[in-house]
Rosetta silent file (secondary structure, phi, psi, omega in degrees, C-alpha in Angstrom):
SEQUENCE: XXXXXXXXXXXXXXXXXXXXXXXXXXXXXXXXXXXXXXXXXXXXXXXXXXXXXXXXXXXXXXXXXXXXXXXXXXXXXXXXXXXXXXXXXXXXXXXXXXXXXXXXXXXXXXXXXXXXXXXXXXXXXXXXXXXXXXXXXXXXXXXXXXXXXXXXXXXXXXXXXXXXXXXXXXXXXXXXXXXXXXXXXXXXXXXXXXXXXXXXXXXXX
SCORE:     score description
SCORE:     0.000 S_00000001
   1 L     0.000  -15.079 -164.276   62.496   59.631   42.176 S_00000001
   2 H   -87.731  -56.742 -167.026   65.025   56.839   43.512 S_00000001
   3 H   -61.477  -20.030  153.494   66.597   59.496   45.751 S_00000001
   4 H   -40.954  -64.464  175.036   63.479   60.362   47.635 S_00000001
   5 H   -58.682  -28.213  172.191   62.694   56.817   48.242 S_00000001
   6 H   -92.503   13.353  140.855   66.355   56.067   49.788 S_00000001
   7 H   -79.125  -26.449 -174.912   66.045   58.666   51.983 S_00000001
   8 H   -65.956  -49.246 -130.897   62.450   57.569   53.348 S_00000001
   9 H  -104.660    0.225  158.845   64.018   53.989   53.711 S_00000001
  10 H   -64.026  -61.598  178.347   67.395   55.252   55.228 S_00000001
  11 H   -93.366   12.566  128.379   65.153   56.908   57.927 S_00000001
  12 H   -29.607  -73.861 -179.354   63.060   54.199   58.349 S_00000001
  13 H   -69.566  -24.111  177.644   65.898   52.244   59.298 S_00000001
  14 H   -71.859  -46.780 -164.332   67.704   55.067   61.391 S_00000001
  15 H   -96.280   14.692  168.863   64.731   55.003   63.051 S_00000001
  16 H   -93.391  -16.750  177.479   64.460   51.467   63.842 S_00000001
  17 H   -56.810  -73.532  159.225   67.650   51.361   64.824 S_00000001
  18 L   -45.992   -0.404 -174.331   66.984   53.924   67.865 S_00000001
  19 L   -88.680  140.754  161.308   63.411   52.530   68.784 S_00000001
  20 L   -55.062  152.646 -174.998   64.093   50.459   72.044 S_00000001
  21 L   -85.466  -22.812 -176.551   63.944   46.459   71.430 S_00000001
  22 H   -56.945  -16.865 -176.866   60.825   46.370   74.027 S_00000001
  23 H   -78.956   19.382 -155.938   58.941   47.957   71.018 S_00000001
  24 H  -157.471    1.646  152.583   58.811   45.050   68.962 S_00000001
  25 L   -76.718  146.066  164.194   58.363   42.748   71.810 S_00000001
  26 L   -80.571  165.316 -178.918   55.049   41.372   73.206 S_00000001
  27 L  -113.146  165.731 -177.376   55.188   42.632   76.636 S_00000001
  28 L   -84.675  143.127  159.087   54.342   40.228   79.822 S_00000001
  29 L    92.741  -30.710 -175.710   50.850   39.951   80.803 S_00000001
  30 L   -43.647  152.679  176.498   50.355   42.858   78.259 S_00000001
  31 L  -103.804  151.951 -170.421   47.167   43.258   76.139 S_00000001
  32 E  -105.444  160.026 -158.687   47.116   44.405   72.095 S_00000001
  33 L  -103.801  155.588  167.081   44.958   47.656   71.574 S_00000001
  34 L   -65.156  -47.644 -155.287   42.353   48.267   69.015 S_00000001
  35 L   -76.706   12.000 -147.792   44.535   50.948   67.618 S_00000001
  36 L    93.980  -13.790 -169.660   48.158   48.476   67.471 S_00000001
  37 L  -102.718 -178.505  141.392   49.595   49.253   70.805 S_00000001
  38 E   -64.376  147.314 -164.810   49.943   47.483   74.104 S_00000001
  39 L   -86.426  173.503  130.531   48.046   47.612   76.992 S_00000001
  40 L  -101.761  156.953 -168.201   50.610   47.382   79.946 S_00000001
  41 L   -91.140  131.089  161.993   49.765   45.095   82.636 S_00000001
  42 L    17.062  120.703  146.851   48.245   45.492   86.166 S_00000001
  43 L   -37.892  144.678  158.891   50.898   46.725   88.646 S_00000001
  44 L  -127.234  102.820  164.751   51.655   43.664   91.311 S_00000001
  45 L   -83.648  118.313 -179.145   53.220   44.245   94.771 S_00000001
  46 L  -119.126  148.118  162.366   54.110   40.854   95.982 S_00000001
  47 L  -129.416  126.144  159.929   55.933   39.855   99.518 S_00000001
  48 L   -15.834  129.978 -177.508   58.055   37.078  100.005 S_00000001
  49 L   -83.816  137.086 -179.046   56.510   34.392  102.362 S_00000001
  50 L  -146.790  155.748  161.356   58.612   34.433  105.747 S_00000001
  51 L   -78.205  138.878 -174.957   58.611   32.781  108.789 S_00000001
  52 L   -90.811  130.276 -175.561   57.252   34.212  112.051 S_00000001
  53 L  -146.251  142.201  167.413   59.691   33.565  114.817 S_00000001
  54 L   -53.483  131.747 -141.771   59.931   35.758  118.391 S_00000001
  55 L   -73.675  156.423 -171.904   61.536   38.364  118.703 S_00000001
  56 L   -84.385  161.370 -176.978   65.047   37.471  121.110 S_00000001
  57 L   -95.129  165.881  153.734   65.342   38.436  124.674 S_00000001
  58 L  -118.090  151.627 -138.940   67.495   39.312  126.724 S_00000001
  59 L   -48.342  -21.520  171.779   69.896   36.769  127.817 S_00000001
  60 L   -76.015  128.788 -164.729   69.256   38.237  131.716 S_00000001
  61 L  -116.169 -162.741 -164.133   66.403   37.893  133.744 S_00000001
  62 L  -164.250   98.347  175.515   66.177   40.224  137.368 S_00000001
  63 L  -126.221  113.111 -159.331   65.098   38.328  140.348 S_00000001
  64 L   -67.784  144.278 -168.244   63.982   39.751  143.603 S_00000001
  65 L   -61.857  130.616  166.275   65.609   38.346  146.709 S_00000001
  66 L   -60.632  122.446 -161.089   63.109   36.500  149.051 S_00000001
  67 L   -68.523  144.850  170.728   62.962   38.015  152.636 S_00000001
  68 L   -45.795  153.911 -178.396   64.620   35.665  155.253 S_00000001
  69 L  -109.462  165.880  177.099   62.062   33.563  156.831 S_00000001
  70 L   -53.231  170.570 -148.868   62.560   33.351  160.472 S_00000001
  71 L  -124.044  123.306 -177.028   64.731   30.647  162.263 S_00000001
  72 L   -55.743  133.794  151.955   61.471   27.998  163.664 S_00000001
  73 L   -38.986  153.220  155.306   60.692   27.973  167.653 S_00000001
  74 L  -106.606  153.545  176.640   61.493   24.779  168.753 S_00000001
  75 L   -54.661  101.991 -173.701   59.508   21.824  169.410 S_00000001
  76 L  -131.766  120.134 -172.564   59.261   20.813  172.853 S_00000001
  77 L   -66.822  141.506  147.627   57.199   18.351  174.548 S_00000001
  78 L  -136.212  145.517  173.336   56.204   19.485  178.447 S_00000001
  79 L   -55.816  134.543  172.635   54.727   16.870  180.982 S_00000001
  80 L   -80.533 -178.735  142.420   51.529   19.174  182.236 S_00000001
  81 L   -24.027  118.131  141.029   50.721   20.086  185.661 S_00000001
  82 L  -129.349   68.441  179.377   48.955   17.088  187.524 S_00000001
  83 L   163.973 -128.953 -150.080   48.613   18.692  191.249 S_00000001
  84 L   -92.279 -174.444 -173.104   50.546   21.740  192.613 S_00000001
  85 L   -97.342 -161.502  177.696   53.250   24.078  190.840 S_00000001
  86 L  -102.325  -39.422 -162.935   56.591   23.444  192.402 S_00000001
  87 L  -147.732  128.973 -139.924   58.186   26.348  193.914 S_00000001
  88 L   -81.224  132.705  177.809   56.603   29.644  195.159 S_00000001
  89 L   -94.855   10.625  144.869   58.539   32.263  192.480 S_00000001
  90 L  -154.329  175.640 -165.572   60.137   34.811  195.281 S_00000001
  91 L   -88.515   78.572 -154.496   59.844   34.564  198.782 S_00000001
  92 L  -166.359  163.966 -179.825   57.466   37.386  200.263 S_00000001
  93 L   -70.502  167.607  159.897   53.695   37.935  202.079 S_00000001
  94 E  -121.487  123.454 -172.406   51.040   38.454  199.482 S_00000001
  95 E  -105.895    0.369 -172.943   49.248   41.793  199.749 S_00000001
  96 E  -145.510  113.237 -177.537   46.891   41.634  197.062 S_00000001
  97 L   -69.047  161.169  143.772   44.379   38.224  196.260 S_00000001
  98 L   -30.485  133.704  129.408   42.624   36.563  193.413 S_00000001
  99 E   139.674 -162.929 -168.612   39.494   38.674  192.850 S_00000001
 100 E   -61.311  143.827  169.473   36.981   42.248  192.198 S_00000001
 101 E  -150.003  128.972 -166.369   38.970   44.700  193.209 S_00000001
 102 L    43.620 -140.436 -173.409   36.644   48.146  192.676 S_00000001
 103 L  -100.498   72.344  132.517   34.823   47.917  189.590 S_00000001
 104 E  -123.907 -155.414  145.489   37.463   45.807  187.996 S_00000001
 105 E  -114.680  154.237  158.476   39.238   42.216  188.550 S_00000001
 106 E  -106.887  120.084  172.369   42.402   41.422  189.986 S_00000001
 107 L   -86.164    2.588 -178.096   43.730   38.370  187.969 S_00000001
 108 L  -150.331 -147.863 -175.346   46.401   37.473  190.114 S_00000001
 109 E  -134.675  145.033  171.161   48.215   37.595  193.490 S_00000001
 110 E   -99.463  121.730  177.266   50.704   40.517  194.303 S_00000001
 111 E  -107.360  128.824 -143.583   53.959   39.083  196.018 S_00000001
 112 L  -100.837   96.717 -157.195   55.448   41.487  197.798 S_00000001
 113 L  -116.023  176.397 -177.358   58.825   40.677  197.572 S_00000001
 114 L   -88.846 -169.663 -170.268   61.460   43.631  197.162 S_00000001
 115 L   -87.562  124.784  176.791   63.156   45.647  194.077 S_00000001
 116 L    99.576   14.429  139.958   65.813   43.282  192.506 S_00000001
 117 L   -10.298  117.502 -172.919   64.605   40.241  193.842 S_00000001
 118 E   -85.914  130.941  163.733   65.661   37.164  191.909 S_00000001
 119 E  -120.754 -172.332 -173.318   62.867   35.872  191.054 S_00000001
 120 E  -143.160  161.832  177.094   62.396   31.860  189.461 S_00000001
 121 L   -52.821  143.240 -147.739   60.429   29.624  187.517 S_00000001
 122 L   -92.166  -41.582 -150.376   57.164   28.233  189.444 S_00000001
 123 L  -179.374  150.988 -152.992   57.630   24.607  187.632 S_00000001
 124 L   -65.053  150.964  165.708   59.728   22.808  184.433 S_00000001
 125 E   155.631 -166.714 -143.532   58.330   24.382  181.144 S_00000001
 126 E  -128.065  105.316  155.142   58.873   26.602  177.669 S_00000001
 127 E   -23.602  123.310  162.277   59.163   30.515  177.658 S_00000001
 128 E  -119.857  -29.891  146.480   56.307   31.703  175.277 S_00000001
 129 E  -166.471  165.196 -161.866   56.821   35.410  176.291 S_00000001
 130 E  -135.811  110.703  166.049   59.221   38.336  176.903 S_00000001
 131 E  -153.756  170.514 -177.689   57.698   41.185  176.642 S_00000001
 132 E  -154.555  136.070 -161.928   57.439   44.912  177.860 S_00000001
 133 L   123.036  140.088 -176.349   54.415   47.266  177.692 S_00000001
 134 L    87.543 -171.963 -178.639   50.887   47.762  179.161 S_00000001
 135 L   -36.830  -39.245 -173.440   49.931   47.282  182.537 S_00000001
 136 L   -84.598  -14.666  141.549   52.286   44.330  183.319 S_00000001
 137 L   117.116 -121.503  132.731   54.851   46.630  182.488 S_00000001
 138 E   -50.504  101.895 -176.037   58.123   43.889  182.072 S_00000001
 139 E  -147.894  155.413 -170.622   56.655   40.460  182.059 S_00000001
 140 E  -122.271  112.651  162.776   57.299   36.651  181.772 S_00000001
 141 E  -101.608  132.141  169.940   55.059   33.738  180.453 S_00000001
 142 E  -127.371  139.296  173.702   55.904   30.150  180.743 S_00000001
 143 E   -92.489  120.304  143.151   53.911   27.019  179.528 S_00000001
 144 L   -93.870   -6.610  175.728   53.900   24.164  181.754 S_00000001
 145 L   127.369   98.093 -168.267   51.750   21.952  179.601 S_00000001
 146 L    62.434  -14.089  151.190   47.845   23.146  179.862 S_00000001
 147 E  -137.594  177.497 -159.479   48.812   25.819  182.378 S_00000001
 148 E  -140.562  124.549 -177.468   50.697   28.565  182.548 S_00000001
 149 E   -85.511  129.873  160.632   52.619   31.096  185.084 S_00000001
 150 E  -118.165  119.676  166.777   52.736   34.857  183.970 S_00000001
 151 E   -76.603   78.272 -135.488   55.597   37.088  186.105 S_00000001
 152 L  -117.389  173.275 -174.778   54.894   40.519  185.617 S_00000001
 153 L    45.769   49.646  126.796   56.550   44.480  186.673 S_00000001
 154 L   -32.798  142.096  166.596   60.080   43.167  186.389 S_00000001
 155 L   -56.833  133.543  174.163   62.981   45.403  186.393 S_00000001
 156 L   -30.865  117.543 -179.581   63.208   46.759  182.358 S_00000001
 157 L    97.779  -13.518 -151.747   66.045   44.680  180.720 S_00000001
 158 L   -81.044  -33.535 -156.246   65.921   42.214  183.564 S_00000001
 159 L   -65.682  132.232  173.218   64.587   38.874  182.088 S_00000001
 160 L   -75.262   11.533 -169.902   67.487   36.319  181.657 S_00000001
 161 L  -153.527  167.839 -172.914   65.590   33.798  179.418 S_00000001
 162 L  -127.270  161.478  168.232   63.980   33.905  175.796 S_00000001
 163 L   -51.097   84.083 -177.925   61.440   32.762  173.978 S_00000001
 164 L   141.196  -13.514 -170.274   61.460   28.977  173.437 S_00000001
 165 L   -75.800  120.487  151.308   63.800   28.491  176.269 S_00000001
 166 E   -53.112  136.649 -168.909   63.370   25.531  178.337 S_00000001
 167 E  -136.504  157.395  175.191   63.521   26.252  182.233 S_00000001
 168 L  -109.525  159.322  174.903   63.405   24.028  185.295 S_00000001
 169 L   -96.925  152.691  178.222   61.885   24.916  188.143 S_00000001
 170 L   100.285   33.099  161.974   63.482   27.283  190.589 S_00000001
 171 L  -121.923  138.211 -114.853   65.449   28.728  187.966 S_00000001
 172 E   -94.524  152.375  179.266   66.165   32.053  187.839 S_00000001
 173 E  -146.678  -19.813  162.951   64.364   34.128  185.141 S_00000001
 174 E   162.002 -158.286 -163.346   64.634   37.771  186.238 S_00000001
 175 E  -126.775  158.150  163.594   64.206   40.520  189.251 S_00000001
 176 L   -40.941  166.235 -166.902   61.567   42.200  191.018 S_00000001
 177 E   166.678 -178.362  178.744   60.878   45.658  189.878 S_00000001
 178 L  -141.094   44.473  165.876   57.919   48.356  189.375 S_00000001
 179 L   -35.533  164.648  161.497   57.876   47.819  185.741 S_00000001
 180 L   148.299  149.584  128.970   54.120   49.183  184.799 S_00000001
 181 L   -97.963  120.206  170.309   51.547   49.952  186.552 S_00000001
 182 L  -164.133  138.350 -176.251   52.788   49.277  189.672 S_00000001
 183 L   -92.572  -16.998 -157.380   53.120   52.158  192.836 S_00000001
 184 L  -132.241  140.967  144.742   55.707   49.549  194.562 S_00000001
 185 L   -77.437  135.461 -154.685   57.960   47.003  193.718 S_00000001
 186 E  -151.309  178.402  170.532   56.159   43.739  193.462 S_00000001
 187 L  -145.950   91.741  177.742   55.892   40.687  191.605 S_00000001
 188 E   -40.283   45.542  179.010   52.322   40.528  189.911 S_00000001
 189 E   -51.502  104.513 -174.186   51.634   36.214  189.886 S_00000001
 190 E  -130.148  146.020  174.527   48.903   34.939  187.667 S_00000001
 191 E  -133.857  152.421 -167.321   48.254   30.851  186.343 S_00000001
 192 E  -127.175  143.105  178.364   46.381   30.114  183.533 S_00000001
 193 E  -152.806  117.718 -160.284   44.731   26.995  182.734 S_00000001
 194 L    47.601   56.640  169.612   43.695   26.389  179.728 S_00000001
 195 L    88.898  -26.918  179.191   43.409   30.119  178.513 S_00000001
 196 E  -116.283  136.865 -150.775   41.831   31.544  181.974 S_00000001
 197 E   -89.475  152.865  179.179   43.420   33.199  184.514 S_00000001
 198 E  -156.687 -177.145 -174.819   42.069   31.265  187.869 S_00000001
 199 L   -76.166  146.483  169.938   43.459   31.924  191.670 S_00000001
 200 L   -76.452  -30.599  175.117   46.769   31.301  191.864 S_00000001
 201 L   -90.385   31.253  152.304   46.886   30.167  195.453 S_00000001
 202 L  -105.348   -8.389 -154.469   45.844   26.703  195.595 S_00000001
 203 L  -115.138  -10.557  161.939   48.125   25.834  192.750 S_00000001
 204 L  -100.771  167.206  179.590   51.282   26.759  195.168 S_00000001
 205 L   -64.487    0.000    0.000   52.961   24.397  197.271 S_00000001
């Protein structure tokens, strides 16, 4: 009878040996069972509290180049006009007046001087254009202060002065030509006064 019992209480103990120590532990958060056992407790996924900070850059930025800006006209006071212009700008009969001509106008006076002609500034003042194309063909405007001379059908390439460029008068600005519409070489003369073309021939000496 004894050796029965020291074998149950031999493998009793063998088998207490081998049992894990969590089985004889409370477990955490665990619950006890109606029948003896533990409940195990709730899974929990937790994350660490962190700071939010922006994500880095890169140390280079890309910036497009600004187009050059243009180099400013210059400022230039001119004295106006108070009378006549100064100087006729070539030397030659006038074949064509102020006025209707057909069912249009003629805005100016045609002087008929010949091709390559120097011709010159009417009176002191400021280039405001050099240009070529349309009707006037090759043509020159100068401000004298509230009015204005326009030279027109110059030879192509011909004008000798620029935009902004002060001129005196009876200085040279380019040549006769049939720039155009023009059938002849001529020099197409129109003044402006205040914005409107008006006869040209009271306004020469």
């Amino acid at each position: 009878m004894l050796r029965p019992l020291a074998f149950t209480a031999a493998a009793a103990l063998g088998a207490t040996m081998m049992m894990p120590a969590i089985a004889f532990s409370e477990p955490e958060d665990a619950t006890l069972t109606e029948a003896g056992g533990w409940t195990p407790p709730p899974q929990r996924v937790t994350v660490d509290d962190y700071e939010e900070t922006p994500l880095a850059r890169d140390g280079y930025t890309v910036e497009m180049p600004k187009p050059p800006e243009p180099d400013p006209l210059p400022i230039v006071s001119v004295t106006p006009i108070a009378g006549l212009l100064t100087t006729w700008p070539c030397s030659a009969p006038v074949n064509d007046g102020f006025g209707p001509r057909g069912s249009g106008m003629h805005n100016g006076i045609d002087i008929m001087c010949s091709h390559g002609t120097q011709l010159v500034a009417s009176a002191p003042g400021v280039v405001v254009e050099v240009e070529l194309g349309g009707s006037w063909g090759q043509y020159i405007k100068i401000d004298h202060g509230g009015v204005a001379t326009l030279y027109s059908h110059l030879i192509e390439g011909s004008p000798t002065v620029a935009v902004g460029q002060v001129v005196a008068a009876g200085e040279p600005i380019g040549l006769v030509g049939d720039s155009g519409n023009a059938s002849v070489a001529h020099c197409h003369f129109e003044v402006w006064v205040s914005g409107v073309r008006v006869d040209p021939m009271p306004w020469l000496p």
